[in-house]
C-alpha positions as a printed NumPy array, in Angstrom:
array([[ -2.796,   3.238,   3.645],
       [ -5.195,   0.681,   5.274],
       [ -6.218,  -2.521,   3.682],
       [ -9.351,  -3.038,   5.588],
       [-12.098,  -1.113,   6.299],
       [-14.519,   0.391,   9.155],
       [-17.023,  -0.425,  11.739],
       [-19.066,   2.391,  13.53 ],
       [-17.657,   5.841,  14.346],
       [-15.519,   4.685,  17.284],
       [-12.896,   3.146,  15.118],
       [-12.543,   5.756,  12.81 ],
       [ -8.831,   7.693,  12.735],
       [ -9.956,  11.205,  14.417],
       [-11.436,  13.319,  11.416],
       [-13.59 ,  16.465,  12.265],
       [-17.158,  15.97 ,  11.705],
       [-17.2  ,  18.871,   9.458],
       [-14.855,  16.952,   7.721],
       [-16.242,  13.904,   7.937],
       [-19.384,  15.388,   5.977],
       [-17.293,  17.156,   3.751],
       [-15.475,  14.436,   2.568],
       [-18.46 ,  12.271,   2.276],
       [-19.903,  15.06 ,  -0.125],
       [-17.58 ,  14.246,  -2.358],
       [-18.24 ,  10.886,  -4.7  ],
       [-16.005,   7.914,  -3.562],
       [-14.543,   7.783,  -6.998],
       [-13.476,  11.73 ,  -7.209],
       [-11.988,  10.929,  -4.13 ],
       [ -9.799,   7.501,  -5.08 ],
       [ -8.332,   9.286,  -8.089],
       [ -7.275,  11.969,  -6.24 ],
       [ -6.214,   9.816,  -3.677],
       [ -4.126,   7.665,  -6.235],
       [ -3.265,  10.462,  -8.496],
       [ -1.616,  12.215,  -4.958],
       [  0.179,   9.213,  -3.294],
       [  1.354,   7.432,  -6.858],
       [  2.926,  10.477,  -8.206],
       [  4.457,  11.724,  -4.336],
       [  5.486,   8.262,  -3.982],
       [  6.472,   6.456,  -7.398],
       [  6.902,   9.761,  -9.197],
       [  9.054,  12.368,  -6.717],
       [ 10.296,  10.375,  -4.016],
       [ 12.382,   8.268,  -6.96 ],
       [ 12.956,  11.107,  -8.771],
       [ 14.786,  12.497,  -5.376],
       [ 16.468,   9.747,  -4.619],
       [ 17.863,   9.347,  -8.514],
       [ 19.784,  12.572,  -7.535],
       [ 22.127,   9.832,  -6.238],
       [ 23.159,   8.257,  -9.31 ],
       [ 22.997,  11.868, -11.065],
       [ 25.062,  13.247,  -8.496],
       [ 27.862,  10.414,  -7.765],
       [ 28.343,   8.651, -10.889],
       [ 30.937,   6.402,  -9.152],
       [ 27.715,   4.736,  -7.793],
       [ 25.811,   3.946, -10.324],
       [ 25.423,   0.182, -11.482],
       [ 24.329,  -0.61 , -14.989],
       [ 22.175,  -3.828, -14.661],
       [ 21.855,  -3.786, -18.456],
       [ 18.963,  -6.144, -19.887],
       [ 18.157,  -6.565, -16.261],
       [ 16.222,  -3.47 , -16.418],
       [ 13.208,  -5.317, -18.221],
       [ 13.09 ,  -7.837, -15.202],
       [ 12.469,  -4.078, -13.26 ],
       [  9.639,  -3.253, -15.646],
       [  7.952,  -6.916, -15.498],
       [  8.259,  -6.335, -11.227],
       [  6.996,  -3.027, -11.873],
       [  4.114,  -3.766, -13.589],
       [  3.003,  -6.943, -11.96 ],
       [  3.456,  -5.001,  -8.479],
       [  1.119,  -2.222,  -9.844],
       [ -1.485,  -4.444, -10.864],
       [ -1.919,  -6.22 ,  -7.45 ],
       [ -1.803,  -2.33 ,  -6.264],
       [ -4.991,  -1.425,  -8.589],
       [ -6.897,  -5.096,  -8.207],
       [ -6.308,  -4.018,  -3.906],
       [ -7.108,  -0.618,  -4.172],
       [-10.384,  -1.577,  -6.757],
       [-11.459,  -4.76 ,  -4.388],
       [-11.643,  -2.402,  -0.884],
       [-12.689,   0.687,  -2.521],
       [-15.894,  -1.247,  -3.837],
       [-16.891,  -4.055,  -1.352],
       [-15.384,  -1.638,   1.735],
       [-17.013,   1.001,   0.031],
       [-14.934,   4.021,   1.252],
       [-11.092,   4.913,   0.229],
       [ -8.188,   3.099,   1.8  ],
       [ -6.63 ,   5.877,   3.406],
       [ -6.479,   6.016,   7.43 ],
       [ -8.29 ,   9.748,   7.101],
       [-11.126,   8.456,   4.894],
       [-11.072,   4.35 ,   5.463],
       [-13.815,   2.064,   4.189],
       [-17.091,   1.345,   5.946],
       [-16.904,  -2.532,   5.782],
       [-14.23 ,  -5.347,   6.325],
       [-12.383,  -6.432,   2.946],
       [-10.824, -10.073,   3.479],
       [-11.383, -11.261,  -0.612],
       [ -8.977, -11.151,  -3.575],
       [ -5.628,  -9.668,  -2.927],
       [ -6.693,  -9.632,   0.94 ],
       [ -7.183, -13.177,   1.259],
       [ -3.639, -13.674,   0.021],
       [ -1.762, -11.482,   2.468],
       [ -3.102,  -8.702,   4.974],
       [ -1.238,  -5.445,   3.236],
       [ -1.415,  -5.966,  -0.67 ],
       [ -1.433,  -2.292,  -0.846],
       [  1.418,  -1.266,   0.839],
       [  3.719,  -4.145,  -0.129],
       [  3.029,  -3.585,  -3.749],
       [  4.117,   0.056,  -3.782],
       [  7.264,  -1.071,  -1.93 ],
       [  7.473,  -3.881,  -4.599],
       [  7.052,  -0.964,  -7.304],
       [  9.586,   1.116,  -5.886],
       [ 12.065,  -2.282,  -6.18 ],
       [ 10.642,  -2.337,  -9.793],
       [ 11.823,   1.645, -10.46 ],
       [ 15.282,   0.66 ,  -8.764],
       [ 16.18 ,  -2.045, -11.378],
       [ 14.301,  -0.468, -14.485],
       [ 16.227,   2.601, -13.933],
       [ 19.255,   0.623, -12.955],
       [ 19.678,   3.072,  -9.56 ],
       [ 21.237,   2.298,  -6.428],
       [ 19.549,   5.979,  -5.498],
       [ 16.55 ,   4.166,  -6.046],
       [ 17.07 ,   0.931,  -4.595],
       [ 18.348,   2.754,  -1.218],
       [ 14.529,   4.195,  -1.268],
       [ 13.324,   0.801,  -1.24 ],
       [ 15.624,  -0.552,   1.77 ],
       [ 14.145,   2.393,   3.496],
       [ 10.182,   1.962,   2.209],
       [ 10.469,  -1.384,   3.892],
       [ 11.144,  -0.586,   7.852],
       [  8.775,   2.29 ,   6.958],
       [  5.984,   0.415,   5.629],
       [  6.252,  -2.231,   8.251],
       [  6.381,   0.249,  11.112],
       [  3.176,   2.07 ,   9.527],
       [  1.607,  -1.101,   9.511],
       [  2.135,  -2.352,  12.835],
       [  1.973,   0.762,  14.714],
       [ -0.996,   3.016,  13.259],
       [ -2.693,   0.663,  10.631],
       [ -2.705,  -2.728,  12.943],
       [ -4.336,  -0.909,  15.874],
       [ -6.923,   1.094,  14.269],
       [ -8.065,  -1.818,  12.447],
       [ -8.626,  -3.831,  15.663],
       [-10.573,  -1.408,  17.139],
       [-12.511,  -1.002,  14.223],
       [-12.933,  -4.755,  13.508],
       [-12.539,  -6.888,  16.984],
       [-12.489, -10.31 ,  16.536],
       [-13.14 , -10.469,  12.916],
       [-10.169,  -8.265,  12.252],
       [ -7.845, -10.795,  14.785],
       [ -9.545, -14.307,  13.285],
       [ -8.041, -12.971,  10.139],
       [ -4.783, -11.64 ,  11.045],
       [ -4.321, -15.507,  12.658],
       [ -4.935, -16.472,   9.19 ],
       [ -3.488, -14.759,   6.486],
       [ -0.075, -13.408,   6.531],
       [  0.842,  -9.409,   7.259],
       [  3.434,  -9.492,   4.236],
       [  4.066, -12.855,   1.895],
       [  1.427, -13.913,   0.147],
       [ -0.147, -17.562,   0.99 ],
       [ -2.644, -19.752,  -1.116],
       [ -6.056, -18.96 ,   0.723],
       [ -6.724, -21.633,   3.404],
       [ -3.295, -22.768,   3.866],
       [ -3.487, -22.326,   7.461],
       [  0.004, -22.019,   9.092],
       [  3.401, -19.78 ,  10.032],
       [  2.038, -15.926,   9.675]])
């Protein structure tokens, strides 16, 4: 998913132009719920449930974390609201979704964004971590030691690129100055 938005055609991640229109036929907001609705429940909903097969399928595994599993809640919870204040904050000032098919029309570097450069992303890794200890799986938590290399190499490789090309030197002033992953105080200027 991108966390920023879009400049002119040439940036845009190749999408027909009957596409293109099609898409834009449909209200932003129709399309953010079914975007959420799609990713949160392939993502939070099936990819967990999948990897909960572990625990279900060699007991020998499993780790009861006990109380513990409130701490998983409390990360779950707090991780989905940075997710929804992200996804809220680009889909209205970038006006335009946050997925790579369908990205916003204008840069987003306020709220979440001015914290760290992928709020989006790192929170559903951070939910994942959140599933793992509520539901007290090491099925689970293997997801999330995997959602990390995958998110990072998603971000690097397709989201970091398209985004400088969409954005120039507006998009590389502020990748000098916010961090790609742990969030920073706005205007702390420093290590990335």
């Amino acid at each position: 998913m991108a966390d920023a938005g879009h400049r002119g055609s040439g940036g845009r991640a190749p999408v027909r132009p009957g596409v293109r229109a099609w898409l834009d036929s449909i209200p932003l907001t129709a399309r953010m719920i079914f975007y959420a609705i799609f990713f949160l429940t392939g993502v939070l909903v099936g990819l967990p449930y999948l990897a909960y097969q572990i625990d279900v399928h060699l007991p020998a595994c499993r780790v009861d974390i006990g109380v513990f599993r409130y701490v998983g809640v409390a990360v779950f919870v707090l991780f989905f609201v940075i997710y929804a204040r992200g996804s809220y904050t680009l889909t209205r000032l970038g006006r335009g979704a946050y997925v790579e098919f369908d990205p916003p029309k204008e840069f987003v570097a306020t709220g979440p964004f001015c914290w760290c450069r992928n709020p989006i992303a790192g929170s559903v890794v951070g939910m994942i971590l959140g599933e793992a200890l509520a539901f007290s799986s090491v099925g689970i938590f293997l997801l999330f030691l995997v959602a990390i290399p995958l998110a990072h190499l998603q971000v690097v490789l397709l989201e970091e690129p398209l985004l400088e090309r969409r954005f120039g030197s507006a998009y590389n002033d502020y990748r000098a100055r916010v961090p790609r992953w742990f969030p920073r105080p706005p205007g702390n200027e420093g290590a990335r």
